[in-house]
C-alpha positions, 0 to 999 in steps of 0.5 A, spaced: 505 526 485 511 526 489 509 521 493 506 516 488 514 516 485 517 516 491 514 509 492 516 506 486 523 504 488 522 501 494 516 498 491 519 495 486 524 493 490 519 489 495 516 485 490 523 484 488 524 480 494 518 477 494 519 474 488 526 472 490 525 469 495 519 465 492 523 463 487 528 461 492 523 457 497 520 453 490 527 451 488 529 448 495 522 445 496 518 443 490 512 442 493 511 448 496 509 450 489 508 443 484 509 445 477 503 443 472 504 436 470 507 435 463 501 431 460 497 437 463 500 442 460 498 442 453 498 450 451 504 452 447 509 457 449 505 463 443 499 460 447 501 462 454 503 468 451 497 470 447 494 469 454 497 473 459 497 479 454 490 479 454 490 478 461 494 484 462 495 489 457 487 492 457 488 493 466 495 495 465 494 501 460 489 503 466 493 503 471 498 507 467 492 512 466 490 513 472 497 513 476 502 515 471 497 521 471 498 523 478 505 520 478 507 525 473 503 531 476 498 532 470 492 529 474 489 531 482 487 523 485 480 525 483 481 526 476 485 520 475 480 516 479 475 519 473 479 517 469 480 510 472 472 509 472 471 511 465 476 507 463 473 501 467 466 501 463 470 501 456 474 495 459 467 492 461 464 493 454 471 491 450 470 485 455 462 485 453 461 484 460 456 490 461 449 491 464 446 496 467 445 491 473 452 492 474 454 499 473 447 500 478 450 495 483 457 499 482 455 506 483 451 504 489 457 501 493 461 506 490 456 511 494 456 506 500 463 506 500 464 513 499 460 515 505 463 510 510 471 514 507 467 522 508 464 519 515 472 517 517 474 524 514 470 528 517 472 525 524 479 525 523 478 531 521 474 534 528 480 530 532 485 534 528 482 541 529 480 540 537 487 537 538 492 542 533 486 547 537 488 545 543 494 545 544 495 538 543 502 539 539 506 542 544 503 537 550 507 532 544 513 536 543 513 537 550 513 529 553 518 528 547 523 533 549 522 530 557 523 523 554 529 524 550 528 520 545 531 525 540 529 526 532 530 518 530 527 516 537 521 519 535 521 516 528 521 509 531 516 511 536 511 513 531 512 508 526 511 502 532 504 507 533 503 506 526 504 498 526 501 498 532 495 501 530 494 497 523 492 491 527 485 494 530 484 500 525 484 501 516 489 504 513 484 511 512 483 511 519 491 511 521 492 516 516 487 520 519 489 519 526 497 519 525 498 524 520 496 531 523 500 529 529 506 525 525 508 529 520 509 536 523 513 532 528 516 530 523 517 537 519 520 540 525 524 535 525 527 535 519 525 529 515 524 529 508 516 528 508 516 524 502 521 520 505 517 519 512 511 519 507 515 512 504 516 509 510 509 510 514 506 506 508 511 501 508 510 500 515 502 500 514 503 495 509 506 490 513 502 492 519 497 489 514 501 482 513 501 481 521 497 477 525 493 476 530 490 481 525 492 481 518 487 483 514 491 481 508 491 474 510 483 474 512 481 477 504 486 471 502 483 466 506 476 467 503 478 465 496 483 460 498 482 453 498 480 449 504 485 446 505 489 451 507 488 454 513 489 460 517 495 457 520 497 455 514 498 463 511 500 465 519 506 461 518 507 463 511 507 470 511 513 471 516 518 471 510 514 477 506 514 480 512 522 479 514 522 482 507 518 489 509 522 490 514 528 489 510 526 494 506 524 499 511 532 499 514 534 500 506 530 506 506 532 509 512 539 507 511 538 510 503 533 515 503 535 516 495 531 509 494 526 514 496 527 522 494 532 520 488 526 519 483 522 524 485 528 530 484 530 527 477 522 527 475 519 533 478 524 536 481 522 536 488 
């Protein structure tokens, strides 16, 4: 739980930028983002209103269910994400949406799904016990201490792996590579490790924006339209991110962006 409330701040910050800059973008460009024609828009302010709430609230509710739930202790992931998959089927029956078709297809990519995440956790698993085993944390520390890069050193040097990583691996198979080996170096260090927790995802996450590989991009470009193209959100995406590295200096700068919630909610 700590972790997931860790991240509020410097999320909520993220998409305040993002937002920010959007708006910026917009106003000293117009046709980076064309408003609708007035003779189009024909709905009322209720209208639109009326609209986003039904759009929004019922998801909502949901996401409070299941990540207010872990957020605040009361659930394990795996009871929230029971919580989560109970709460979609009513959302589907609500919006009369509902077959057995769908709830078989459904339960049969969540089998798929599910057995490809246990195979990678199965082999991270087996790399983190042979290298912890044989001693492969020591040789680590070792090579470290002859380089000298010292405690902030060996942060940057992970978090680059982490980012490196990101253009060739998930975001599964990061964690379960880098994390047996990052944070116990972090521990020894003295990092907070839900600060070093905070930071690890916020460089995962603008791994995921960056090219060549950008995996964010290659999901967006299968909805977007033709005419835009690859080069068209490869350029596009280098201001959000700017903005993820922002953040990330913010929150090694400020580690209460961080920790302050956490320790106000939970105590921790």
């Amino acid at each position: 739980g700590d972790m997931f409330i860790g991240m509020f701040i410097p999320g909520l910050l993220m998409a305040f930028l993002y937002i920010f800059y959007i708006i910026v973008r917009c106003y000293l460009d117009p046709s980076s983002g064309p408003s609708i024609p007035f003779e189009e828009d024909t709905l009322t302010l209720g209208d639109k209103l009326k609209l986003t709430g039904v759009a929004l609230f019922p998801p909502l509710i949901l996401i409070i269910a299941v990540l207010g739930s872990i957020m605040m202790g009361v659930a394990v992931p795996t009871e929230a994400a029971a919580v989560g998959a109970i709460g979609t089927v009513f959302l589907t029956i609500c919006y009369k949406t509902f077959s057995k078709t769908i709830l078989m297809e459904a339960m049969l990519k969540t089998l798929e799904v599910t057995a490809m995440i246990l195979t990678i956790v199965v082999g991270g698993t087996m790399f983190a016990s042979v290298f912890l085993s044989s001693g492969g944390f020591d040789a680590i520390r070792s090579i470290l201490a002859f380089w000298e890069l010292g405690a902030w050193g060996t942060l940057l040097l992970i978090l680059g792996l982490v980012f490196l990583a990101g253009f060739v691996l998930d975001g599964l198979s990061i964690i379960l590579i880098i994390v047996p080996i990052g944070f116990p170096l972090m521990e020894s260090f003295g990092f907070n490790l839900v600060w070093f927790a905070v930071l690890f995802l916020v460089v995962k996450q603008t791994s995921y924006l960056t090219p060549p590989m950008a995996g964010a991009i290659f999901y967006f470009r299968a909805i977007a339209p033709s005419e835009i193209t690859l080069g068209h959100m490869y350029r596009g995406v280098v201001p959000f991110i700017l903005l993820d590295i922002i953040v990330l200096a913010l929150v090694m700068i400020f580690p209460a962006l961080a920790l302050w919630l956490p320790e106000k909610l939970l105590g921790s």
